[in-house]
C-alpha positions in Angstrom: 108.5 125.3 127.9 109.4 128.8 126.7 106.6 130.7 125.8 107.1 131.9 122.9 103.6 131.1 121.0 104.7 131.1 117.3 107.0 128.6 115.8 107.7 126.4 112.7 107.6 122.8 112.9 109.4 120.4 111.6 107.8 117.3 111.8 107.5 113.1 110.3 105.0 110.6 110.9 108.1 108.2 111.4 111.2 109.5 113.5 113.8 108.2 111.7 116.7 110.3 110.0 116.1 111.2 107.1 111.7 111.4 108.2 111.8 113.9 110.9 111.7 116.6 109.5 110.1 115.5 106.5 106.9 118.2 106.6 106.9 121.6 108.4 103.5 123.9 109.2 103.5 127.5 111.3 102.6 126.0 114.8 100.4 128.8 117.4 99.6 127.8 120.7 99.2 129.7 123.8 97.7 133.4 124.0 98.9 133.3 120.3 96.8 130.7 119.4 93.6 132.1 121.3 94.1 135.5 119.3 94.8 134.2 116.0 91.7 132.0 115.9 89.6 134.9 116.7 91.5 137.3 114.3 90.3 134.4 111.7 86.7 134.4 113.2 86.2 138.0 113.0 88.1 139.1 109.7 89.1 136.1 107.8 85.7 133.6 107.6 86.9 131.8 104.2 90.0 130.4 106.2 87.6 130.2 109.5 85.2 128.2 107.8 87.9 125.5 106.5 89.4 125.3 110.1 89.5 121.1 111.1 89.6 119.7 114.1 92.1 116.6 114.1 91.7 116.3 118.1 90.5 118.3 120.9 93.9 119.6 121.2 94.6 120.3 117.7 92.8 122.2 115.4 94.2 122.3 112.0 93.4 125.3 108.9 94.0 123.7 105.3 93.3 127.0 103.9 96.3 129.0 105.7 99.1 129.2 103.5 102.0 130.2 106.3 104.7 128.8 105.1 106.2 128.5 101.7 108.4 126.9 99.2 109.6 128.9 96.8 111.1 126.5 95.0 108.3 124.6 93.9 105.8 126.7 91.7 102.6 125.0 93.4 102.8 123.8 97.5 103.2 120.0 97.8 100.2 120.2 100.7 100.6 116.7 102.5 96.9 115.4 102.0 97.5 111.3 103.5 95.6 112.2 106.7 96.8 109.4 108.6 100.9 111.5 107.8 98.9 115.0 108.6 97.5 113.7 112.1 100.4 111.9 113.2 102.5 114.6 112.5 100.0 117.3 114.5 100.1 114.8 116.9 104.0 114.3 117.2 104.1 118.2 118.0 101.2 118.6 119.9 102.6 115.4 122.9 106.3 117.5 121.9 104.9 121.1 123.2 102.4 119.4 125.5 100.0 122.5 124.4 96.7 123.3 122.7 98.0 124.1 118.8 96.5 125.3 115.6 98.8 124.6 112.7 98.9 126.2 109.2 98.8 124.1 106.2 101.2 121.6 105.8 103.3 120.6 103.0 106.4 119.1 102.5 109.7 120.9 103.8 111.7 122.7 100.9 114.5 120.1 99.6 117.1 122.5 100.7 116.2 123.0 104.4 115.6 119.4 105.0 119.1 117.9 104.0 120.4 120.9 105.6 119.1 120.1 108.9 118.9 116.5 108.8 122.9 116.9 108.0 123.3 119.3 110.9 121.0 120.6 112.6 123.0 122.2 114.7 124.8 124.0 112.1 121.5 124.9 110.1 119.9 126.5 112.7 120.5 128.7 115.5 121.0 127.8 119.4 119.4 124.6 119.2 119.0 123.1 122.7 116.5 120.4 124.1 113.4 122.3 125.2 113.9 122.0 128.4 117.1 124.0 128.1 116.6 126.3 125.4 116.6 129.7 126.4 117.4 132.0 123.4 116.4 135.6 123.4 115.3 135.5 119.8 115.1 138.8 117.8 112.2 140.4 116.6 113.0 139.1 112.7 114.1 135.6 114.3 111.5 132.4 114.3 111.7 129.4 116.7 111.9 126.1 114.7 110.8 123.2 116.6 111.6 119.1 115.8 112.0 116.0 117.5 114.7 113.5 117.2 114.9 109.9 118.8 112.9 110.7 121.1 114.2 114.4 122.2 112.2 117.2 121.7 114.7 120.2 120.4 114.2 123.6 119.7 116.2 126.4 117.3 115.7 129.4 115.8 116.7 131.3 112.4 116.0 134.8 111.0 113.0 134.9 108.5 114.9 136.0 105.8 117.8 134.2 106.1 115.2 130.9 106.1 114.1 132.3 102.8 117.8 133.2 101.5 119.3 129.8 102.5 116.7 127.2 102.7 114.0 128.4 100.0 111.3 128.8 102.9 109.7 131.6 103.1 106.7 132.8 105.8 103.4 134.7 105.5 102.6 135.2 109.1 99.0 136.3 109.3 98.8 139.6 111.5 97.5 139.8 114.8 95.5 142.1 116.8 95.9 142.7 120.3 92.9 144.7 120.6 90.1 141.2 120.4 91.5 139.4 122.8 88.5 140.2 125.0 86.0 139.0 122.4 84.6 135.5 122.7 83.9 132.9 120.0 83.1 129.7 120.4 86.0 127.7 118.7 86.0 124.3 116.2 85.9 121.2 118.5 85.4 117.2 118.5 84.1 115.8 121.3 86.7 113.6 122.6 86.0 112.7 126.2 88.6 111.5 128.6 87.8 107.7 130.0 84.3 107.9 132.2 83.8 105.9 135.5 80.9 103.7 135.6 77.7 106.1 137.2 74.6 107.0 136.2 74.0 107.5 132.8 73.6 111.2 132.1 70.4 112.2 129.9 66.7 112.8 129.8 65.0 109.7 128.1 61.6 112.3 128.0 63.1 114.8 125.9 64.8 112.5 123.8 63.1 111.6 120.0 63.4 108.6 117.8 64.0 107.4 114.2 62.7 103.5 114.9 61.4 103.1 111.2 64.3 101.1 110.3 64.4 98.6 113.3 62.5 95.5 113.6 62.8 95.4 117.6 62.4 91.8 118.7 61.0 91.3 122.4 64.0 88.9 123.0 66.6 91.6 123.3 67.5 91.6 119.8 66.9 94.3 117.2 67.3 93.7 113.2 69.0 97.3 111.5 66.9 96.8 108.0 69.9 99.3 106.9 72.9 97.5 107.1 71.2 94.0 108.0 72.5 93.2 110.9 71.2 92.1 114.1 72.2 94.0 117.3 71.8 92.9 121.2 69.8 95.9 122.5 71.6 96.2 125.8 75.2 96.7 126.4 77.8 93.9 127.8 76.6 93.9 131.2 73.3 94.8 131.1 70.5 92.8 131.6 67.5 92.1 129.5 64.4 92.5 131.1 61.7 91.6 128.6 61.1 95.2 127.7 64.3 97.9 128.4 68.3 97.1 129.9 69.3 96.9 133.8 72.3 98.3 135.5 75.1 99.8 133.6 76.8 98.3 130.8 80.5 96.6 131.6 83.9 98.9 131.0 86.9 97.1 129.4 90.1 97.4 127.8 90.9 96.3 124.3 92.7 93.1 125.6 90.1 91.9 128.0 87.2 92.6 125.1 89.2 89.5 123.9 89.5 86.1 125.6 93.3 86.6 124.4 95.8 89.4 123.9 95.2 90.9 120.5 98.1 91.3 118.6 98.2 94.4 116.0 99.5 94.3 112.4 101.5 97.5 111.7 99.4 100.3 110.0 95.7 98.4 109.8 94.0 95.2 111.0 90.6 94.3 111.3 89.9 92.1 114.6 86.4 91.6 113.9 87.2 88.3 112.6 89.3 86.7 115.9 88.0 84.1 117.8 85.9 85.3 121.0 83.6 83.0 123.2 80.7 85.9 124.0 78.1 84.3 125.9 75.2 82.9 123.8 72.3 85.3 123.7 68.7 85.0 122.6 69.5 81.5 120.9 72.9 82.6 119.1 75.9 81.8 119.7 78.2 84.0 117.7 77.8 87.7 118.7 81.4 89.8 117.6 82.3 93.4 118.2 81.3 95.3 115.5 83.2 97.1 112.9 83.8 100.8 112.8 81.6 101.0 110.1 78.8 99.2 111.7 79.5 100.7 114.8 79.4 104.0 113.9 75.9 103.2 111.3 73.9 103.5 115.0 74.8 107.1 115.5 71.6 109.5 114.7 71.6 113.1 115.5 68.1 114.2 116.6 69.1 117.8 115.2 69.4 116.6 111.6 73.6 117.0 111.5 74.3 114.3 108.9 76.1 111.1 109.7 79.7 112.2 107.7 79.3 115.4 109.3 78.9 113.5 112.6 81.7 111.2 112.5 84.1 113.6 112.9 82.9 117.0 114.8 80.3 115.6 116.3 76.4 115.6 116.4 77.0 119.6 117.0 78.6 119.9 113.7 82.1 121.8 112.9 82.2 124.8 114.9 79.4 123.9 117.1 76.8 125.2 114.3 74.1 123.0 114.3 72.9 123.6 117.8 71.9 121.1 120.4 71.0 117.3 119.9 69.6 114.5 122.0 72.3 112.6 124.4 73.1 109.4 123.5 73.1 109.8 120.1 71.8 106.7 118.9 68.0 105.9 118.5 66.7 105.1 123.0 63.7 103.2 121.6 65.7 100.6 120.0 68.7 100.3 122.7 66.9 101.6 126.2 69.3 102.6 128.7 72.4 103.5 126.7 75.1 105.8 128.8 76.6 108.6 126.5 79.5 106.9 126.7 82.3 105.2 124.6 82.3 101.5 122.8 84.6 99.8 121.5 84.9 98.6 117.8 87.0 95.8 116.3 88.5 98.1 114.1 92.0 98.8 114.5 93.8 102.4 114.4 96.0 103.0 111.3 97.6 106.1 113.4 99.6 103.6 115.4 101.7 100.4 114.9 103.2 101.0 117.9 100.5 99.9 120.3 97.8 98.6 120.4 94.6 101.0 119.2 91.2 100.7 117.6 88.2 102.7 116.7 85.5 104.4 119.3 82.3 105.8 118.8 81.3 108.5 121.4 77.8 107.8 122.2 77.8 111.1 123.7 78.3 113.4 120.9 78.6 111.4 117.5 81.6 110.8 117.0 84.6 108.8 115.9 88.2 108.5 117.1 91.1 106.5 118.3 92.1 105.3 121.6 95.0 103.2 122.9 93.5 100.2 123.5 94.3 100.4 127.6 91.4 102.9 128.4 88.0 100.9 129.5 85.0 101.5 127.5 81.5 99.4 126.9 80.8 97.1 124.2 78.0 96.2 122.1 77.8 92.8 120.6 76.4 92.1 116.7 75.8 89.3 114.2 75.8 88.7 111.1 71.9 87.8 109.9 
């Protein structure tokens, strides 16, 4: 990959030819990256403050107005998140880099027929990344997009992009001189799959917020919020009359299900399918929870609130609510719980390509997406 740390993207949620270049953002990544985000942190805290974290690999500022079309008399900002986030993500697996992107809006009319025409005649030495190795002038701009499959990279002058295509660029400025300073940047915590172990945390510093359970001494706890009734231990854990043995189970998607689960395109709830779980204090029809319901037993000991939480994180956006209790969910209630990740029934909307659904990171708070291959605990639920 040639290092060349700025570059516009052209980008689609769907790679077809006249979607893939459908939106375009300033892309940074790289030492270019690392110095713009602390140029932002140190001079420019309204756009700081708005900076999102889409993955732990992406980070993504609403409020950064790099590219333009002039054109239009207001930006058409793409606002679908599910387009925004699998469009970050389509660049971010295409340069196989950390990124920060600029707002994103929709390309100007002008440069998209243009280059899904030709792109090879709208744009400058355009060459599969692997082969690309223009020296690009100081006024010139690398333009990246991906095409069945292929990940290609051009280049045009600025002001010819303006001239031609209606698409004009206001590059924040940065300075060499803080590259030595240290921030602590935006993040979700987004663990990579754990391995079965010993569950990381102190259960005597940990606090409590029981008031809403009515715990049951036969492994089963009523949530008077959302009334429904929860096993207390994990899938493979045992009950022992008063807290959970062992470690929970680890599984993929498909084995959480007697049978392959087959994904509708876009969105699919599976909480409804068929699955003989093993009968359990007396019941006999425990399901995986929802990504809703799931995600109603995350409670952050440091007070970050629960919306807050579902995305960033018990630690809040940019880390700024401090330290919190590990696994975030209430110990008293389910004893023994690894900060790890469980599976919901929920499937991804990101992906009708493969099969994914919802997770809730019992370690930090949070909510994301995995492909459904990775192995990760369950907890089983009823309706009361």
């Amino acid at each position: 990959m040639i290092e060349v740390g700025t570059l516009i993207s052209l980008s689609g949620a769907v790679n077809t030819t006249d979607n893939f270049c459908k939106n375009i953002s300033v892309i940074w990544y790289g030492d270019q990256r690392s110095k713009l985000l602390r140029n932002l942190a140190l001079n420019n805290k309204p756009v700081w403050s708005s900076v999102e974290c889409v993955s732990n690999k992406i980070l993504y500022a609403p409020d950064l107005h790099s590219v333009e079309d002039t054109s239009q008399s207001k930006a058409r900002r793409i606002e679908d998140e599910q387009e925004l986030r699998a469009s970050l993500e389509s660049v971010q697996r295409a340069l196989n880099a950390e990124i920060f992107s600029s707002a994103m809006i929709l390309t100007p009319e002008k440069m998209q027929q243009a280059v899904i025409r030709n792109p090879w005649d709208a744009l400058m030495g355009v060459r599969p990344t692997v082969f690309f190795n223009a020296k690009i002038p100081y006024e010139g701009i690398v333009i990246q997009f991906e095409y069945s499959g292929v990940c290609y990279l051009g280049w045009h002058m600025r002001v010819a992009l303006q001239r031609l295509f209606q698409c004009a660029l206001h590059l924040p400025e940065i300075q060499e001189n803080v590259a030595s300073i240290t921030i602590e940047e935006p993040r979700v915590l987004i663990p990579v799959p754990l391995k079965i172990g010993k569950p990381e945390f102190n259960a005597t510093t940990q606090l409590s917020n029981t008031e809403r359970y009515k715990i049951h001494a036969d492994g089963t706890v009523i949530d008077t919020k959302t009334n429904l009734m929860w096993q207390r231990c994990s899938q493979g854990q045992r009950w022992t009359g008063s807290s959970c043995e062992g470690n929970p189970s680890t599984m993929t998607l498909d084995e959480a299900y007697a049978s392959k689960v087959q994904q509708a395109p876009w969105h699919a709830l599976w909480s409804n399918k068929s699955q003989a779980w093993p009968s359990f204090a007396g019941y006999n029809d425990w399901r995986m929870p929802t990504i809703e319901e799931l995600r109603s037993l995350i409670w952050c000991s440091n007070g970050t609130p629960s919306e807050e939480a579902w995305k960033y994180g018990c630690s809040g956006m940019g880390n700024r609510n401090g330290p919190y209790q590990k696994p975030t969910l209430d110990i008293k209630v389910f004893p023994n719980t690894p900060p790890w990740q469980f599976w919901s029934s929920t499937a991804s909307a990101y992906s009708s390509a493969s099969s994914r659904a919802w997770v809730v990171y019992f370690g930090g708070g949070c909510v994301n997406d995995f492909a459904g291959s990775y192995n990760y605990a369950v907890r089983l639920v009823r309706n009361i």
